[in-house]
C-alpha positions in Angstrom: 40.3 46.6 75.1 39.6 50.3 73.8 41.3 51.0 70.8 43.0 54.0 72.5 44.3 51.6 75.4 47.6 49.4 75.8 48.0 46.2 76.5 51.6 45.3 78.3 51.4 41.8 76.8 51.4 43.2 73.3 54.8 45.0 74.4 56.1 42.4 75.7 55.1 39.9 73.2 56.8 42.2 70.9 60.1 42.7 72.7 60.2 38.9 72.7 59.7 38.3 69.0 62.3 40.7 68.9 64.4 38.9 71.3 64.0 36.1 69.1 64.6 37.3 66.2 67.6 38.9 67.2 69.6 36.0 69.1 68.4 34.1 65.2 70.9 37.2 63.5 74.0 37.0 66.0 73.8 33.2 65.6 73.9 33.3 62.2 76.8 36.4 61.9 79.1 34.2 64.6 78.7 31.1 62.4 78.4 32.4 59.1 82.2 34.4 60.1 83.7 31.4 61.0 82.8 29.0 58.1 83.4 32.0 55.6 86.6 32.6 57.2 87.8 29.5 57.8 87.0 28.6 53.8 88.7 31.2 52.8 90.8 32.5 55.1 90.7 36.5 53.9 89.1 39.2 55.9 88.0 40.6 52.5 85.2 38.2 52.2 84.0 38.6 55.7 84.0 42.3 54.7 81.0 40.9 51.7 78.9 39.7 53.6 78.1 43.5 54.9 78.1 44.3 51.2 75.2 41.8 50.5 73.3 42.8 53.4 73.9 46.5 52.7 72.8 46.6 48.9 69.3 45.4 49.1 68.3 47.6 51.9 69.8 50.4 50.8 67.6 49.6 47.8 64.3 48.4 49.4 64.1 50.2 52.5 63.0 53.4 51.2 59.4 51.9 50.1 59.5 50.0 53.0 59.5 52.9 55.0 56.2 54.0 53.1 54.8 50.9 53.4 55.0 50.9 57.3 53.4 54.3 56.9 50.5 53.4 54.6 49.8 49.1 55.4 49.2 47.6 58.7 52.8 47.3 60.6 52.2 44.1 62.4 51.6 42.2 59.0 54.5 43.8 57.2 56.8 42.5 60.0 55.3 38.8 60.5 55.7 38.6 56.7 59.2 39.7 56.9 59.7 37.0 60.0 58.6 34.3 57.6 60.6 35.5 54.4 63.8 35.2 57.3 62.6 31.8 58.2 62.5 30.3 54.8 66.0 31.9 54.0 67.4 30.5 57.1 66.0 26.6 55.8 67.6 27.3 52.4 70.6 28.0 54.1 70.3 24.7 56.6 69.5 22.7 53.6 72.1 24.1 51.4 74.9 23.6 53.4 73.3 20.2 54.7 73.5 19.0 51.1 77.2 20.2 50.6 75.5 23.0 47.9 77.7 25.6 50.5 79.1 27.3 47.3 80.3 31.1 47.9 77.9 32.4 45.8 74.7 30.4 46.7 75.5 31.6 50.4 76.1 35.3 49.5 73.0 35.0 47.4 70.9 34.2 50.6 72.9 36.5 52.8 71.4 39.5 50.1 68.0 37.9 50.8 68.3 37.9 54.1 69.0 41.7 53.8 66.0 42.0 51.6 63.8 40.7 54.5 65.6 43.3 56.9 64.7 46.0 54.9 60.9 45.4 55.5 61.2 44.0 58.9 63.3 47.0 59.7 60.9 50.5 59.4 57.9 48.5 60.3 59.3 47.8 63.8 60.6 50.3 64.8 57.8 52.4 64.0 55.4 50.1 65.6 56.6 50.8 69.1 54.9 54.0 69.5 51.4 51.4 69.1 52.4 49.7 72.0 53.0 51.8 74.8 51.3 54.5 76.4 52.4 58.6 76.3 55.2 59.1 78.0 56.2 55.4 77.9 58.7 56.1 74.9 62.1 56.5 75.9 61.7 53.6 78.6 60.2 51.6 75.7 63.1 52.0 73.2 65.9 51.7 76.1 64.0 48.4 77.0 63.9 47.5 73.3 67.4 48.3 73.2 68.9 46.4 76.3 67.1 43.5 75.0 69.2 43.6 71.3 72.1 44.3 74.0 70.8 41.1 75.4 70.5 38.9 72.4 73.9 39.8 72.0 75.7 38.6 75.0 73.8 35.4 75.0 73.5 33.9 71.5 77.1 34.5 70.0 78.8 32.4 72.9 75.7 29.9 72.0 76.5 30.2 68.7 80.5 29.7 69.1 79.8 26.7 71.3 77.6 25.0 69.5 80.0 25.3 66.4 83.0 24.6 68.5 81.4 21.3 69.8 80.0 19.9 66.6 82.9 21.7 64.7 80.6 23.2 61.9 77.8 25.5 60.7 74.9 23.3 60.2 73.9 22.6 63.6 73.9 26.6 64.0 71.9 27.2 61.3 69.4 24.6 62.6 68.9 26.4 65.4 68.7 29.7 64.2 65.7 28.8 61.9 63.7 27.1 64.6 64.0 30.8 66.6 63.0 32.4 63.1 59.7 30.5 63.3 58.9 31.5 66.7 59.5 34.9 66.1 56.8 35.1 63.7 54.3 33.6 66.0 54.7 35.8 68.6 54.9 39.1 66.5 51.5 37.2 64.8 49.9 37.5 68.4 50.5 41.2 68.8 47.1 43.2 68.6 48.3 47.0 68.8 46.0 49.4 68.7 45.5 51.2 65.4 48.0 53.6 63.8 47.7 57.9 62.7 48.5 56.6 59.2 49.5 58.7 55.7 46.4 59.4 53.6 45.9 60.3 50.4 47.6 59.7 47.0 51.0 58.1 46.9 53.2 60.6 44.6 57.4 61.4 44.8 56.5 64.2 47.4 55.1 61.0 49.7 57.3 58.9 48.7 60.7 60.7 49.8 58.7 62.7 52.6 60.8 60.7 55.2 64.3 61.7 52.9 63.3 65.6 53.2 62.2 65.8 57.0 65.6 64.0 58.2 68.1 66.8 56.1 65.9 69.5 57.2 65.9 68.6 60.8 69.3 69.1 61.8 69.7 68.0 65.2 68.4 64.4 63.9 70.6 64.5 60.6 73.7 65.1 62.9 72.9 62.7 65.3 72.5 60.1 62.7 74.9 61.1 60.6 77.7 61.2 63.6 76.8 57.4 64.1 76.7 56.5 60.4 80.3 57.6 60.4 81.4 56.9 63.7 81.0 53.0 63.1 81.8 53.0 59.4 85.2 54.1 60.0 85.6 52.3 64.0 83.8 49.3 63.4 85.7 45.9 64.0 82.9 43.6 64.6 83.4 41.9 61.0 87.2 41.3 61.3 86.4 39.2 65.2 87.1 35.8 63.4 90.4 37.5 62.0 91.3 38.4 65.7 89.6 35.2 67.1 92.0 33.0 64.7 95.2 34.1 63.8 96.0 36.9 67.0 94.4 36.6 70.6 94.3 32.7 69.3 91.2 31.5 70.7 88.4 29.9 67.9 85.4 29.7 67.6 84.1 29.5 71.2 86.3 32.8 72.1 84.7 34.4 68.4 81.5 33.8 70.6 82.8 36.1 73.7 84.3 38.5 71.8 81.0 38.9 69.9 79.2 39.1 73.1 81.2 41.3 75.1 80.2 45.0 73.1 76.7 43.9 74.0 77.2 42.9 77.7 78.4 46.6 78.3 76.0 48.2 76.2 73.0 45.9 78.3 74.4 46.6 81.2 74.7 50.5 80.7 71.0 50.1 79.4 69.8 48.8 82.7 71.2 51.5 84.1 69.9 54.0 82.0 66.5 52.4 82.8 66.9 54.4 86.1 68.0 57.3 85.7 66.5 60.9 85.0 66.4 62.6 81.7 70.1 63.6 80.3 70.6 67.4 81.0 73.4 67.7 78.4 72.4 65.3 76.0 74.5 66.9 73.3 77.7 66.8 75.2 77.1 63.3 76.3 76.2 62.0 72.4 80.0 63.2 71.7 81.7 61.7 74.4 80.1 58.8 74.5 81.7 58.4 70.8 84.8 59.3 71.3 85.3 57.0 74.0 84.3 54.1 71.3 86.9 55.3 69.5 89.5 55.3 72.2 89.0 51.9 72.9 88.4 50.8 69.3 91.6 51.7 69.0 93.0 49.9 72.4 91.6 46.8 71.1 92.9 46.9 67.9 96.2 46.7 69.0 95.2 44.2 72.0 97.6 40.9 71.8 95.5 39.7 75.2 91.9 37.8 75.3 90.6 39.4 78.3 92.0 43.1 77.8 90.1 42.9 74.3 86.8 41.4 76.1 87.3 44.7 78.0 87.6 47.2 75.7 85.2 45.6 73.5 82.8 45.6 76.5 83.6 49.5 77.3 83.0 50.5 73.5 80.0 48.5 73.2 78.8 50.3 76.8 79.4 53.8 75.0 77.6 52.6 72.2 74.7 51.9 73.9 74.4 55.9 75.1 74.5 56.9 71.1 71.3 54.3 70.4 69.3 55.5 73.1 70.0 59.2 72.3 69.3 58.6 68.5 66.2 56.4 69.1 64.2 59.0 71.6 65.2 61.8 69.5 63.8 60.1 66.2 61.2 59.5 67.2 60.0 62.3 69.3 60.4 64.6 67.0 58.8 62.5 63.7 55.0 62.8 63.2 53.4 60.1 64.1 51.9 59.2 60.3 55.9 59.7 59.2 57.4 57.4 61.4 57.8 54.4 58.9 59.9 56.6 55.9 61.4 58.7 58.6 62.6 55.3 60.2 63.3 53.6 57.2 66.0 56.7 56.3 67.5 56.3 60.0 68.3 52.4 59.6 70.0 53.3 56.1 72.5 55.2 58.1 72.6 52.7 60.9 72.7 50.1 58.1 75.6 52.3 56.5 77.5 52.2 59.3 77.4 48.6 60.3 76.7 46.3 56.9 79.0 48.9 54.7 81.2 49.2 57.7 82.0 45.8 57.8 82.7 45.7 53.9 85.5 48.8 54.5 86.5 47.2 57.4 87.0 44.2 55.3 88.6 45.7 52.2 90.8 48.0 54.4 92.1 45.2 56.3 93.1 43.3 53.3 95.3 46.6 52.1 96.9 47.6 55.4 96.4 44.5 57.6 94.1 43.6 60.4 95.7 45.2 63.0 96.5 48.9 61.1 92.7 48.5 59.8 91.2 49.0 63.4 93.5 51.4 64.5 93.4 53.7 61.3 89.2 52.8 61.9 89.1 54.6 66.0 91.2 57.1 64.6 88.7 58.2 61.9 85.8 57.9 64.9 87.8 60.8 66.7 88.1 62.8 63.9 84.3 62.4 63.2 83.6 63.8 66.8 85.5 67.1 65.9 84.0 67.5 63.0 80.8 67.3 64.2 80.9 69.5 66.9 82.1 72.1 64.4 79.3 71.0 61.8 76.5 70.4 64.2 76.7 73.0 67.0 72.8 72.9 67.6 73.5 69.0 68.5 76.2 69.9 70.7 74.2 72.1 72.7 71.3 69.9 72.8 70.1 69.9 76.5 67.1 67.7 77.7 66.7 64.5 75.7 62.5 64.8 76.6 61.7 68.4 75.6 60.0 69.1 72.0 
């Protein structure tokens, strides 16, 4: 193959590694909820475990970033896969041996967001490797119905499995076996090679990435609006909270409620799939929030299963609008030799918004109570929408999502 050609079996080995990997993370967030929970039985230490993923990649993932920009992305990611893999046996083997102490566990949960932090920029900027000009935006909505994907079918996997041995271990099993596969695949990959950074690495390189995102506006506000949007509306981390003690349903209903944001949000992505470029992308990016923060707030005070499977499904469908929006903008309008830092700085905000999210979501829940958390949470998310539209008007009149 010419080096300027690509392969759709490198794609598509790469959106299964992906796959993979991802189904491997829900398992291990539905499982790791429950045991944490039903140890300890406060919200507030589901709300750590998005504090110890949070901490080391808001640390690491700004080199990381320059990594992916300067290294070769496919080896930065299969190296990641197999740091994931041997934290995910740890974990197996620690709670197999009854070592399942708090602090052991959080320990690996930070490592685990260690590995993230590289996996992270390097994959997202390896996309543009794998697909042909103008293959892009089909490319990322395809990337992101599959994540959409992962999530509808490994948390009810997850939940069952738990629910029918009635603990963690055989989970965690699981979910390392899917770890070593991914890193296989991603090992097969052969993209074709990268516009890399050259030159010396100094502080200008270094927070290059830092510097382009603030002084393009259009993609610091449509970050930003998601950073916030989740931080304050996200009610992912408190599911074995609801699972438990309100709707009532354990661990095999923690699995569907899990699922059910990413069932809309596939769904939606299918869709999107087929349709013609937004003509009011700004406009759309807004609503498409605010209607995750109408229906964070529905569910939040939801006392039945199935009307909380729906508006989880509905908010997880709007969701899906804001990813695809961000993603094409990103990374159309980021150089190609930028794309790793420019990335990495993008997935601090998203990993602001859901690891630190769930840490607020935890703490605020302890202070108010589950219920007032949520609600005071979709509340916030509307406020963000106004404020944004004030703050970012270039964003709100942001027409076709294609042009340059």
């Amino acid at each position: 193959m010419n080096a300027t050609e690509h392969s759709p079996r490198d794609f598509r080995l790469y959106l299964a590694a992906r796959f993979i990997t991802l189904c491997s993370y829900q398992m291990l967030n539905v499982a790791l909820g429950q045991y944490i929970y039903l140890l300890t039985k406060n919200p507030l230490y589901l709300g750590y475990i998005g504090l110890a993923l949070f901490v080391p990649k808001f640390a690491l993932i700004i080199p990381a970033g320059h990594l992916a920009d300067r290294f070769d992305r496919r080896s930065i990611i299969f190296i990641a896969r197999l740091s994931q893999l041997a934290i995910a046996l740890a974990l197996f083997f620690t709670v197999k041996e009854g070592h399942g102490t708090l602090g052991l566990i959080y320990l690996l949960v930070f490592l685990t967001g260690a590995a993230n932090a590289f996996d992270g920029p390097a994959s997202q900027a390896f996309v543009p490797q794998l697909v042909p000009p103008g293959g892009l935006r089909n490319a990322i909505t395809w990337n992101s119905a599959l994540m959409q994907l992962s999530f509808i079918v490994a948390p009810p996997a997850a939940g069952a499995l738990y629910a029918f041995f009635g603990e963690a271990l055989p989970v965690f099993g699981v979910l390392a076996a899917l770890r070593g596969i991914a890193a296989l695949l991603i090992y097969a990959v052969r993209p074709r090679p990268p516009q890399r950074e050259e030159g010396e690495i100094t502080w200008h390189t270094f927070f290059a990435g830092i510097r382009y995102v603030f002084q393009k506006k259009i993609i610091l506000g449509a970050i930003s609006l998601d950073l916030f949007a989740v931080l304050f509306g996200g009610a992912v981390a408190l599911l074995p909270v609801y699972a438990n003690d309100i709707l009532h349903v354990g661990a095999s209903g923690l699995g569907f409620l899990r699922a059910a944001p990413a069932l809309g949000a596939g769904l939606l992505a299918a869709i999107m799939v087929r349709l013609p470029p937004f003509q009011r992308t700004g406009r759309i990016l807004f609503a498409a929030v605010a209607v995750f923060g109408i229906f964070t707030i529905l569910f939040g005070v939801s006392k039945n299963f199935y009307f909380s499977l729906a508006c989880l499904f509905i908010l997880g469908a709007a969701d899906m609008v804001s990813v695809v929006i961000r993603g094409v903008l990103v990374q159309m309008r980021t150089p190609p030799e930028m794309r790793g830092r420019v990335s990495a700085v993008n997935l601090i905000f998203i990993g602001a918004s859901n690891e630190l999210g769930e840490f607020e979501s935890g703490v605020t829940a302890r202070w108010f109570g589950t219920i007032p958390s949520v609600v005071l949470g979709g509340l916030g998310t509307l406020a963000v929408v106004g404020l944004w539209m004030c703050r970012f008007p270039e964003l709100r009149k942001y027409k076709r999502l294609e042009e340059n």
